[in-house]
C-alpha positions in Angstrom: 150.9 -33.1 62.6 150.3 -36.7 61.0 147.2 -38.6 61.7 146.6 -40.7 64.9 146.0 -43.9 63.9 142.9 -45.6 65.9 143.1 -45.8 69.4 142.7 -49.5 70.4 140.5 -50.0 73.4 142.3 -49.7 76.9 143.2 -53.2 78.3 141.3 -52.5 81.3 137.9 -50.3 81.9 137.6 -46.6 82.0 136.8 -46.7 85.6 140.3 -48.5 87.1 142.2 -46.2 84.7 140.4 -43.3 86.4 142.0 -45.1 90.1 145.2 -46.3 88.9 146.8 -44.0 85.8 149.4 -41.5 87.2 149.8 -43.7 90.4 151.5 -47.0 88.9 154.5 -46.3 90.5 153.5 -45.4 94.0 153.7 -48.9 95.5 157.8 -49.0 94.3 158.4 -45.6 96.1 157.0 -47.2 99.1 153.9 -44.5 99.0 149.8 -44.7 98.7 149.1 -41.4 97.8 150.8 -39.5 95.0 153.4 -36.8 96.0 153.3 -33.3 96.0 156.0 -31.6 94.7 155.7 -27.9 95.3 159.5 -27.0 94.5 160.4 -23.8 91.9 163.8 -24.9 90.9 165.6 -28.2 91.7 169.2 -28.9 92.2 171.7 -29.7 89.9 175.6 -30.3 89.9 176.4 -30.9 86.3 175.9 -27.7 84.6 177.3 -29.0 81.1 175.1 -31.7 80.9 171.6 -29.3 82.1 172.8 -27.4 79.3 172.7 -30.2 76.8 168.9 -30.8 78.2 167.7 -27.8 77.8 169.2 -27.6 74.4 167.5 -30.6 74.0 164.4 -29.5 75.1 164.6 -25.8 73.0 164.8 -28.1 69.7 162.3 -30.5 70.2 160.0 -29.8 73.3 160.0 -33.6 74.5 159.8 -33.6 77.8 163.4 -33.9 79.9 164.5 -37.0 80.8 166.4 -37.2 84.3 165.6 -34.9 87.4 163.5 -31.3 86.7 165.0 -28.0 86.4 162.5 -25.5 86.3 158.6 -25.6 87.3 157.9 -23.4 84.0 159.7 -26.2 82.2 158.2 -29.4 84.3 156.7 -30.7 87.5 156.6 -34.5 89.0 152.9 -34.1 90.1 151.7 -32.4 86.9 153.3 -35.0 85.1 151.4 -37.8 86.7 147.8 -35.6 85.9 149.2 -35.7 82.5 150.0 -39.1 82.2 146.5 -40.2 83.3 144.6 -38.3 81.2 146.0 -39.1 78.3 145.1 -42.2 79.4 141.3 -41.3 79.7 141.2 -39.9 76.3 143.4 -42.2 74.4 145.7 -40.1 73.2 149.9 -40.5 73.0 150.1 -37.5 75.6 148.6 -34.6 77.3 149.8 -31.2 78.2 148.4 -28.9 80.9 148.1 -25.4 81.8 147.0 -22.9 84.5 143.2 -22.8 83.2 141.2 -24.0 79.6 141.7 -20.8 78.2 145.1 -21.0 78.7 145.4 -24.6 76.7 143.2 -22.7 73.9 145.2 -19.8 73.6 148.8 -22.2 73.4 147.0 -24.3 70.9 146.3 -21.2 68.9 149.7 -19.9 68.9 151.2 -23.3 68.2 149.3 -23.4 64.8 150.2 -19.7 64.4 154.0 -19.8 64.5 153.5 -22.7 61.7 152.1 -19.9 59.6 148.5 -21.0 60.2 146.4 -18.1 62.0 143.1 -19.1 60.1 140.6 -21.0 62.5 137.1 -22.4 61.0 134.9 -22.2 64.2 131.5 -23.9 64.7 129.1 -22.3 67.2 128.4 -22.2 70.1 131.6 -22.3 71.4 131.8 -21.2 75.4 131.6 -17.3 75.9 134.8 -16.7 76.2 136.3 -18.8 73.6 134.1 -17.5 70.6 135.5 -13.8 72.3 139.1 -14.8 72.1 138.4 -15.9 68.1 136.4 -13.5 67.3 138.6 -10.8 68.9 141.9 -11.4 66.8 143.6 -10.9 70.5 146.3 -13.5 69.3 146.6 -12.3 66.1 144.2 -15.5 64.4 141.7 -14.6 61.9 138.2 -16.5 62.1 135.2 -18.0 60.2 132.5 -19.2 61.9 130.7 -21.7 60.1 127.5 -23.8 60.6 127.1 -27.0 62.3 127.6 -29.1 59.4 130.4 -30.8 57.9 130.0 -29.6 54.5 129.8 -26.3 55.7 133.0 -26.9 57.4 134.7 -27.7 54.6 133.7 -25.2 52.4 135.2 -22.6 54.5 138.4 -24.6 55.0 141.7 -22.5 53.4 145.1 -23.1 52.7 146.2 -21.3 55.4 143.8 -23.0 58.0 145.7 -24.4 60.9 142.2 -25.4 63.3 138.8 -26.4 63.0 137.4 -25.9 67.1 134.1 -27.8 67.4 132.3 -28.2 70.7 130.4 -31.6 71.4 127.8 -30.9 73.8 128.2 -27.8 73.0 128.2 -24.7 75.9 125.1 -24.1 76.7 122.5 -25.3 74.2 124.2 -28.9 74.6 123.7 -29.3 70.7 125.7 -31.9 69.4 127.5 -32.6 66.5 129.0 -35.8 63.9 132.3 -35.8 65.3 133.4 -38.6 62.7 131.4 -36.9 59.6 133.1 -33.5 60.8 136.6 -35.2 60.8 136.4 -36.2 57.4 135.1 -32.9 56.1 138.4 -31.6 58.1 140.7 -33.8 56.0 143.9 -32.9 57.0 143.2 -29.7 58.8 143.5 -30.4 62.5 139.8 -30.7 64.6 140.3 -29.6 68.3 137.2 -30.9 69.9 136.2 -29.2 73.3 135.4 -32.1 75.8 134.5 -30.6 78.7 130.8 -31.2 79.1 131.0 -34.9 77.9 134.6 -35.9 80.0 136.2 -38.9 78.5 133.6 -41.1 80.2 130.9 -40.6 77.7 132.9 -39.7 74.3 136.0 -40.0 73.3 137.1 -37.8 70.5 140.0 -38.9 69.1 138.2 -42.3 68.7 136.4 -40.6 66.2 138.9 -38.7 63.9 139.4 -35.9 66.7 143.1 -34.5 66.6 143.4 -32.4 70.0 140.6 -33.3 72.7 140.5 -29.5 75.0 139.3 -29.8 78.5 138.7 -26.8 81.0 139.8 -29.0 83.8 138.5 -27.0 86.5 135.1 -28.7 85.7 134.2 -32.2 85.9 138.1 -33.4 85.8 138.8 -31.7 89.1 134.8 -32.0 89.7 134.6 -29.8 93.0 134.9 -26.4 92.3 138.2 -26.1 94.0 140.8 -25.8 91.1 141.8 -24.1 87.7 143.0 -25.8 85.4 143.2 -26.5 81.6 144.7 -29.4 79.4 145.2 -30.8 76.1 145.2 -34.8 75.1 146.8 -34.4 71.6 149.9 -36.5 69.7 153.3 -36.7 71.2 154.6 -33.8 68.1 151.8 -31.9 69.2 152.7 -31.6 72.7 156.1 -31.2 72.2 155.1 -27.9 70.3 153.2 -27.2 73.1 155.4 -27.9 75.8 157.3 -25.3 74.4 154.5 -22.5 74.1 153.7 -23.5 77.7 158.1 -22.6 78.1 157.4 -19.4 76.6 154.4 -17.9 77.7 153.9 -18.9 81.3 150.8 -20.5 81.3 151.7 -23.4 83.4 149.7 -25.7 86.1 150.3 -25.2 89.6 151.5 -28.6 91.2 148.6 -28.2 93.6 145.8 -27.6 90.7 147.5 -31.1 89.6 147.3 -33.0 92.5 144.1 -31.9 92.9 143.0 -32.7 89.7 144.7 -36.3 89.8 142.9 -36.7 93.1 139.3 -35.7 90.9 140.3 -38.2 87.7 139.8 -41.4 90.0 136.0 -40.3 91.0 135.6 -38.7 87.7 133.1 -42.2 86.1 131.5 -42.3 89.2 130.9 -38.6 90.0 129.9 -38.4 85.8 127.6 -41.7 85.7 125.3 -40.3 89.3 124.9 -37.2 87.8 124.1 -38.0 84.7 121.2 -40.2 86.0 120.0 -37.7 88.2 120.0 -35.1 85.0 118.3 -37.5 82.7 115.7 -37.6 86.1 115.1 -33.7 86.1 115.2 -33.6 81.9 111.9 -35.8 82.5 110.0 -33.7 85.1 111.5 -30.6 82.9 110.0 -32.1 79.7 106.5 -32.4 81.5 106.2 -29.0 83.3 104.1 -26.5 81.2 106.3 -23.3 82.9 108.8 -24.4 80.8 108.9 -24.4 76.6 112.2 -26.4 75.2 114.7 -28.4 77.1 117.5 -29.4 75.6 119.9 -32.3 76.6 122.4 -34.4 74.8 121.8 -37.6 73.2 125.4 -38.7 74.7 123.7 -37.9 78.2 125.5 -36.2 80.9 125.3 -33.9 83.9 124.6 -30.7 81.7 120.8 -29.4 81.5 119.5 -26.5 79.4 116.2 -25.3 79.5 113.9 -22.2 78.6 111.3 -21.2 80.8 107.6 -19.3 80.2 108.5 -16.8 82.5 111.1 -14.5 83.7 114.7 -16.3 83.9 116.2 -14.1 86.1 113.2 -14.8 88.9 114.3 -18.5 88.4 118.0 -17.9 89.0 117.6 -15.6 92.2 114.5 -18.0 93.2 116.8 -21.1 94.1 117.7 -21.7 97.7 119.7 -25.3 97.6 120.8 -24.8 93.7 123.5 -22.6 94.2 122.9 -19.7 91.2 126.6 -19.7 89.6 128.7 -19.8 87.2 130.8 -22.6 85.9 130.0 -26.4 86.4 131.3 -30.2 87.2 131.1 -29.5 90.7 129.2 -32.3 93.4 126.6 -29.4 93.7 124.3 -28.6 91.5 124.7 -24.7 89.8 122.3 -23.0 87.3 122.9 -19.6 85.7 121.7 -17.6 82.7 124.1 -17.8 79.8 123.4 -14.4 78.3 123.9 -12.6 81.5 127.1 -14.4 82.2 129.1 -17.0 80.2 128.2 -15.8 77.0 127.8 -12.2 78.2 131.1 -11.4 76.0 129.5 -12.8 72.5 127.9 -10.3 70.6 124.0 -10.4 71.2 123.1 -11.1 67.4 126.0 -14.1 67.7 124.4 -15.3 70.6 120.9 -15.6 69.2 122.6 -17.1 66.0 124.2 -20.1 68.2 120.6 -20.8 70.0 121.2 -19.1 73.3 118.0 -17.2 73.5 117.5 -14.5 76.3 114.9 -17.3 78.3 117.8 -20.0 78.5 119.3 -21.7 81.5 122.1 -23.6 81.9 122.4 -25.8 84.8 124.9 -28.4 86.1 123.6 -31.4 87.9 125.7 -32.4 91.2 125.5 -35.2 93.4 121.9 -34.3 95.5 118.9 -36.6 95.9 117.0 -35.4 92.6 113.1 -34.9 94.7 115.5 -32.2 96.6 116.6 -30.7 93.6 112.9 -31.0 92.0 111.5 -29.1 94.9 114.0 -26.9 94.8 113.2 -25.8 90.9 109.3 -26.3 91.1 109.5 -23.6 93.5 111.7 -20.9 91.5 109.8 -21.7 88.8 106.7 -21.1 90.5 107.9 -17.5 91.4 109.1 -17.0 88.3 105.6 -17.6 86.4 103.6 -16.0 88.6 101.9 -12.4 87.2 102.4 -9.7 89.4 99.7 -8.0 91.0 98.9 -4.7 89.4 97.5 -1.8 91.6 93.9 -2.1 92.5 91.7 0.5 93.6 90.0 -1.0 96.1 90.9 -4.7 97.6 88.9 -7.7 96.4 87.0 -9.8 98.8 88.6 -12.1 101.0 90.1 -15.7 99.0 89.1 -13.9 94.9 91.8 -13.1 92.8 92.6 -10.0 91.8 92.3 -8.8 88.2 95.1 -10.2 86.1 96.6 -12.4 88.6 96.2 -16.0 88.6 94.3 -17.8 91.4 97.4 -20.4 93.3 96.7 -23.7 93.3 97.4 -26.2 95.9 101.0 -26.5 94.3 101.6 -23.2 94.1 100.5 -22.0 97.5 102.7 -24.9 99.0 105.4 -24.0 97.0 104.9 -20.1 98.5 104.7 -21.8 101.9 108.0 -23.4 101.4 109.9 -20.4 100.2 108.7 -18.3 103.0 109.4 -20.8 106.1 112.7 -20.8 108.0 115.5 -23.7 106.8 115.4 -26.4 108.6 118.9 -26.9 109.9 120.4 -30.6 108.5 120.7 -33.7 111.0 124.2 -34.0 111.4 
């Protein structure tokens, strides 16, 4: 796997790429919208020459030229997702599979049948992604190292085949020197994990990257509605993983990439209204007093974390428009707690070593009006600061507070009133 050398900047903005790559050939077929191709196997008369194909194919993993054989093999429409994100992210080409932690795992055993199972791993990595390392399930050995490149390179080997960095990292959104971490790499491949910042904020590979990883089923396909995983790499990296993709299974339903070409051409828009509306919320965040750190990239984006003064878990199941879930990228806005759910898996003393402390949310900014999504918030977190009223012998006069609960303001007691009244059904 040689060096890329520098991607030059795209001939046109990030924002028609996003409408037009993987569709230039739509007006010459006589069609608007991309095609759908849902077929499993696909004709073919000349059996000697398939045979030379997929000998073809067996030795080198470039992708067949001429008609598809197989859907394990290929697919039209997943071609065309392919296509434009490598586009997006600059790279030669793109591979994609049924879900991120199926690209992960093929990038994994691509290094491993080179003879490389040793992976130098920054944290925090997403949940299940530190598991899958730390687990040895594909038979890859792991050291986790700090978040700095000389610490990086010091726990580099000869038998290293991956460094796997994630920039905004999942959740604390800490963020790292991609180009300072590249050179500490040397010539040790750097998969970076771009799922929180998409290609519209950073570009990886720009900045010494070697694989860019993206758990599509977030801001790619961008409404909740899709799995998906995919891999903007070199074209002698892909062709390895084409053939792990072969081997294994893990490929991308023709659907998951329609639907995901359909998500690349809002993807700047989508990313550039949320991210305003997050930087929005970061503010009122920063100001509130019921809440202690809030942490959010310099990069920007749609991805909030913050830790609260009271109980997290009153926050999450306070929420009535937030939608209290996992996962992210989606036009609505979700908010869970990361060491109840996606970083359940990592070991608790691993968790608090990567910054996810036991008070932390995570929440993905969607598409809303942000004073609904404020209100929405400033209530939970109302509830979830609030002191509990202990027993009492006998009850206090009318309008005095009981002992060890807090009088509620006028803030507060509107807040109550809003939580306890019936929704209002929309206007249609």
């Amino acid at each position: 796997m040689d060096t890329l050398p520098a991607t030059p900047a795209p001939a046109r903005s990030l924002t028609t790429e996003a409408v037009h790559a993987g569709r230039e050939d739509l007006a010459a077929l006589g069609v608007h919208a991309a095609p759908l191709d849902l077929s499993t196997t696909y004709p073919c008369a000349d059996s000697r020459g398939e045979a030379a194909r997929l000998d073809e194919f067996a030795a080198t993993g470039a992708q067949l030229d001429g008609p598809p054989v197989y859907a394990r093999l290929d697919n039209p429409t997943t071609a065309r997702f392919e296509r434009a994100l490598a586009r997006l992210e600059g790279s030669e080409a793109a591979v994609a599979f049924a879900s991120g932690m199926a690209a992960l795992s093929a990038v994994l055993l691509a290094r491993a049948s080179a003879g490389l199972r040793h992976v130098v791993a920054v944290r925090p990595l997403y949940g299940c992604s530190d598991h899958l390392l730390d687990s040895g399930l594909l038979g890859t050995e792991v050291t986790w190292a700090e978040p700095e490149p000389e610490a990086v390179r010091r726990a580099l080997r000869a038998d290293t085949g991956l460094v796997i960095a994630e920039t905004p990292a999942n959740p604390t959104l800490a963020e790292l020197d991609l180009a300072a971490l590249a050179t500490a790499c040397g010539d040790t491949p750097l998969l970076v994990d771009n799922t929180f910042a998409t290609p519209v904020l950073q570009r990886p590979l720009e900045h010494g990257a070697r694989l860019v990883l993206h758990s599509a089923t977030k801001y790619l396909g961008g409404h909740g509605d899709v799995l998906g995983g995919v891999v903007a790499c070199d074209e002698e990296s892909a062709r390895t993983l084409r053939q792990v993709r072969f081997a294994t299974g893990g490929v991308l339903h023709p659907l998951a990439g329609y639907l995901l070409l359909r998500g690349l051409s809002t993807l700047p828009v989508r990313v550039r209204a949320q991210s305003a509306t997050a930087a929005e919320l970061v503010r009122r965040l920063r100001a509130d007093p019921r809440v202690t750190r809030v942490h959010y990239p310099r990069v920007g984006g749609a991805m909030v974390a913050f830790e609260v003064d009271g109980d997290p878990h009153a926050v999450i199941s306070g929420v009535r428009l937030i939608t209290p879930a996992v996962s992210l990228g989606s036009v609505d806005t979700l908010i869970q707690h990361p060491a109840s759910i996606s970083h359940r898996i990592v070991a608790p003393g691993d968790r608090e070593a990567g910054g996810i402390s036991d008070r932390l949310l995570r929440m993905s900014v969607g598409l809303e009006d942000a004073e609904d999504l404020w209100q929405d918030l400033d209530a939970a977190l109302t509830a979830a600061t609030t002191v509990p009223t202990p027993p009492a012998a006998a009850a206090p006069a009318p309008g005095a507070s009981r002992p060890g609960e807090r009088s509620l303001s006028a803030a507060d007691a509107a807040a109550t009133a809003r939580r306890a009244a019936p929704a209002v059904p929309a206007a249609p």
